[in-house]
C-alpha positions, -999 to +999 in steps of 0.1 A: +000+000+000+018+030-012-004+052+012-023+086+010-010+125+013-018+150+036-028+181+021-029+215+044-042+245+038-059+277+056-090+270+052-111+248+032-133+256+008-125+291+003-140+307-031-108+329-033-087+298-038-098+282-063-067+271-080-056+249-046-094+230-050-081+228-086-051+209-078-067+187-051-092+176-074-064+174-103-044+149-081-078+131-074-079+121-113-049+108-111-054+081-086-038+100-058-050+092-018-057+124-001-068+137+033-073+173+031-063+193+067-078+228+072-062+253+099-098+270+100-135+261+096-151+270+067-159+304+065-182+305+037-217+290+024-211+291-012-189+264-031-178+262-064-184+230-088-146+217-084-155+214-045-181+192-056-161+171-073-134+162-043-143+131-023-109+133+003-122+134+037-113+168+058-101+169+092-105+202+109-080+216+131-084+233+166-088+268+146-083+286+183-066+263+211-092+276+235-119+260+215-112+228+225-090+223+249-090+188+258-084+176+225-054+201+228-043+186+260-047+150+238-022+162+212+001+174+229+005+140+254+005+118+219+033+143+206+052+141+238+057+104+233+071+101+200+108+103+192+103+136+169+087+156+195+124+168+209+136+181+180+104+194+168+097+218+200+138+228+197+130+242+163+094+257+179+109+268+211+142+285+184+111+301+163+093+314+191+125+336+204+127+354+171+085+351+163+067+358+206+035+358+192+004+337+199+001+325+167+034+306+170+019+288+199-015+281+178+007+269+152+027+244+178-008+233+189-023+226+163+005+207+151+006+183+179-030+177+174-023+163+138+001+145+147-019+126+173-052+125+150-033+115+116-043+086+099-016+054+097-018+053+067-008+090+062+027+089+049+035+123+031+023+161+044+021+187+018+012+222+026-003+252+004+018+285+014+046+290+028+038+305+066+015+292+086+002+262+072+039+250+068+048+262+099+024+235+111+037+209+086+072+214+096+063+208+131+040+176+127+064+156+104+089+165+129+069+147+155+059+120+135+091+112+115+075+120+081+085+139+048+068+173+038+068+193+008+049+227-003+033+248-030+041+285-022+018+310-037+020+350-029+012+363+002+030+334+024+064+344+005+064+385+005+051+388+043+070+362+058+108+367+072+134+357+053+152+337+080+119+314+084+119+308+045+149+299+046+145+275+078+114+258+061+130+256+022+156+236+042+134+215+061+113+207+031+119+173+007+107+196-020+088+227-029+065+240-059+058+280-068+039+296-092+053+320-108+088+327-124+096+357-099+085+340-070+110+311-079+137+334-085+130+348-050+129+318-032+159+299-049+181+326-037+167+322+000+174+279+000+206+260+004+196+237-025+178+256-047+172+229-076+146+218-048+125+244-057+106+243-092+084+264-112+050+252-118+019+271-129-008+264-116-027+271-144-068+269-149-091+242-165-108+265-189-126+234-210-159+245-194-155+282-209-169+292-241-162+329-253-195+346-262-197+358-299-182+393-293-191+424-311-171+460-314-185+484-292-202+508-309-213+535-282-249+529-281-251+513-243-225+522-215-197+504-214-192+475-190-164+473-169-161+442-144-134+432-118-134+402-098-108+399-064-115+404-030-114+442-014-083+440+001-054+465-002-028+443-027-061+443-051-056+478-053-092+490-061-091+524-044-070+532-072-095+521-099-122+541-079-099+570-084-094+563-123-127+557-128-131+590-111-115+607-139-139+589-166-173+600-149-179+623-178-182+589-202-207+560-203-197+534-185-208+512-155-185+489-132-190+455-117-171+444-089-175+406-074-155+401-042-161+403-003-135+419+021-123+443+046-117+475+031-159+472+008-173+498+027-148+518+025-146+522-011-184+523-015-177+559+007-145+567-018-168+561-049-198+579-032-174+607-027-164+610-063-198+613-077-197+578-092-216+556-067-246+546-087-226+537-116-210+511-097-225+469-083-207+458-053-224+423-059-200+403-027-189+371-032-204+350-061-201+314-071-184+309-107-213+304-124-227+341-120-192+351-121-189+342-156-224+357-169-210+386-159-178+383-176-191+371-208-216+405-211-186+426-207-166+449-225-134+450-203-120+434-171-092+455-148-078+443-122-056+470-106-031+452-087-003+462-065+021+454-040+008+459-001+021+479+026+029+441+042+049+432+010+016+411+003+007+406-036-009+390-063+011+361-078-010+348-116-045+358-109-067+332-117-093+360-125-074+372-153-072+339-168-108+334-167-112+370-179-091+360-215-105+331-217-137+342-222-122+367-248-124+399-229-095+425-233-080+433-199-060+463-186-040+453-151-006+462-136+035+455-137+034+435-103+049+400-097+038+375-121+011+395-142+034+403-171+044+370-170+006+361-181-002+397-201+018+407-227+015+452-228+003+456-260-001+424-273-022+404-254-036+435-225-021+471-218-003+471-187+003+500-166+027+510-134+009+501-098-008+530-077-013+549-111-050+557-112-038+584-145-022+555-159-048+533-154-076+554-166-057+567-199-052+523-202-095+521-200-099+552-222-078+540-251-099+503-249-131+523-250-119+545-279-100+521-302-129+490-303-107+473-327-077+474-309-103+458-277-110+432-301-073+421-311-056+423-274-091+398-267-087+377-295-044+372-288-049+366-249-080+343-255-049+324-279-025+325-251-041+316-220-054+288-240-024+276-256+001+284-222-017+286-190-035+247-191-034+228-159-022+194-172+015+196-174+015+211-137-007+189-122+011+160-135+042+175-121+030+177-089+013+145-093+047+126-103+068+143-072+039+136-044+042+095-061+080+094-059+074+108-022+053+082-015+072+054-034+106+064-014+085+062+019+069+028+008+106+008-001 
């Protein structure tokens, strides 16, 4: 019996993360065992149709030690007894002098509790991003005398310390990234850095169909749609502020996402005259997500780097945006001009440049041809490029020879 994986993340399901649910059920097809390990409870109603598709079981963490205390107290009295525990609170105990915080105890906890509740037949750990999910996969494969390996993403590279990337890249059998910056990044942060590999993640895109497009001629205002969660790396204060400077044209703006900073720019846009040209429509499942793409005219997406260092690796959104042949506008950050071409397959424009940004959405609006060819040569791309198959296989093949190696 070769066994099954292990696979943490934050939380599970989250809408926002689509592409992990993606890989989980990618693996799935391809006769891989799974048990999926969420830090958090779900935090959301709504699912989309790849979450239907997964049949691993999920074992919820403690999301707050508090909450259950006893099964705490369990954890840690199984983790005590094993012959990794030692070592695995030195390296706690060394990370808590340099990181005091009560999330480093959380993540200790937690830890101990998947140690004691992991299935025998558990023989791999693999963890989505880089900080505190790994932080917890370090710690239980330490206890338990087990491999681990990781995808890293975005935010859990730029916000963490350098000195507990390092640690981890170390620690780790073997680790995955996204996107070509993010590799370059953390190769130079890892003794070994050929342990590290580039992988998009890509997007399944068989179920998308672009509508049959036509020029925009002027008669109806034009649509304008963004879909990311209001959060400050999104950058949408800026687009409020472009948009701003386009209220004298006809156009309307459709923005699909929950988060923090909402209200706020519902009061920016209210202030700049522009409120009732704008839907806030929340968090949507994909379905209504692509309606709204596919009766379009444009998609922006006005990323840019956070205060925190936090930012956007290859938006999935943007993806899904070209593949339904829609012309997009976004920024130089991270991986995005690794995906959009400026001028060939998208105009790209410099982060926290609302000018920029605007002048980008006025040229689409004026030049209907020019809309139509960026569309038609992204649709291409993304297509021909971004498909999930040749990553999923990749991390298919390295999570088997795992396996195999822990089998002989």
């Amino acid at each position: 019996m070769q066994g099954r994986v292990a696979i943490l993340v934050k939380g599970y399901p989250r809408l926002s993360e689509t592409f992990i649910a993606q890989e989980i059920a990618g693996l799935q097809d391809r006769g891989l065992g799974q048990l999926i390990v969420s830090l958090r409870q779900p935090g959301e109603t709504k699912i989309h149709p790849v979450h239907r598709k997964i049949t691993a079981p999920v074992l919820y963490l403690p999301e707050y030690l508090k909450d259950d205390p006893a099964r705490v107290k369990r954890g840690r009295e199984f983790a005590a007894r094993q012959k990794g525990f030692a070592e695995a609170e030195r390296i706690f105990q060394t990370d808590l002098k340099r990181d005091h915080t009560p999330n480093r105890y959380r993540r200790f906890g937690q830890a101990c509790v998947l140690a004691a509740e992991l299935p025998d037949d558990i023989a791999w750990l693999h963890t989505h991003y880089l900080h505190t999910p790994a932080s917890v996969a370090r710690y239980a494969a330490t206890i338990r005398g087990l491999g681990w390996s990781f995808s890293a993403h975005a935010k859990d590279i730029w916000t963490s310390e350098a000195w507990e990337l390092s640690e981890k890249l170390d620690s780790a059998a073997f680790g995955v990234t996204c996107t070509a910056s993010n590799l370059a990044y953390l190769r130079r942060l890892a003794k070994h850095p050929s342990t590290v590999e580039l992988v998009y993640h890509g997007l399944d895109l068989s179920g998308i169909t672009p509508p049959e497009r036509q020029a925009f001629d002027g008669s109806r205002p034009y649509r304008i749609v963004s879909v990311g969660r209001a959060v400050e790396k999104k950058g949408y204060g800026d687009l409020i502020r472009a948009l701003a400077r386009l209220k004298d044209r006809n156009w309307h703006f459709d923005h699909v996402g929950g988060g923090a900073l909402a209200a706020k720019l519902k009061v920016q846009a209210g202030k700049a005259g522009i409120a009732d040209r704008i839907n806030w429509h929340g968090s949507r499942e994909r379905g209504e997500v692509f309606n709204l793409l596919a009766s379009a005219d444009l998609f922006v997406l006005p990323s840019r780097i956070a205060r925190s260092g936090d930012r956007d690796g290859l938006p999935n959104v943007l993806m899904e945006a070209q593949a339904h042949c829609l012309p997009v506008v976004s920024t130089k950050v991270s991986a995005i001009p690794e995906l959009v071409t400026d001028g060939e397959t998208g105009l790209l424009v410099e982060e926290r440049d609302p000018k920029a940004l605007a002048a980008a959405i006025a040229r689409l609006m004026d030049d209907p041809a020019l809309a139509m060819r960026l569309a038609k040569a992204g649709e291409s791309r993304v297509r021909a490029k971004f498909s999930p198959e040749p990553g999923l296989d990749r991390v298919a093949e390295l999570l088997g020879q795992a396996l195999q190696a822990k089998a002989a």
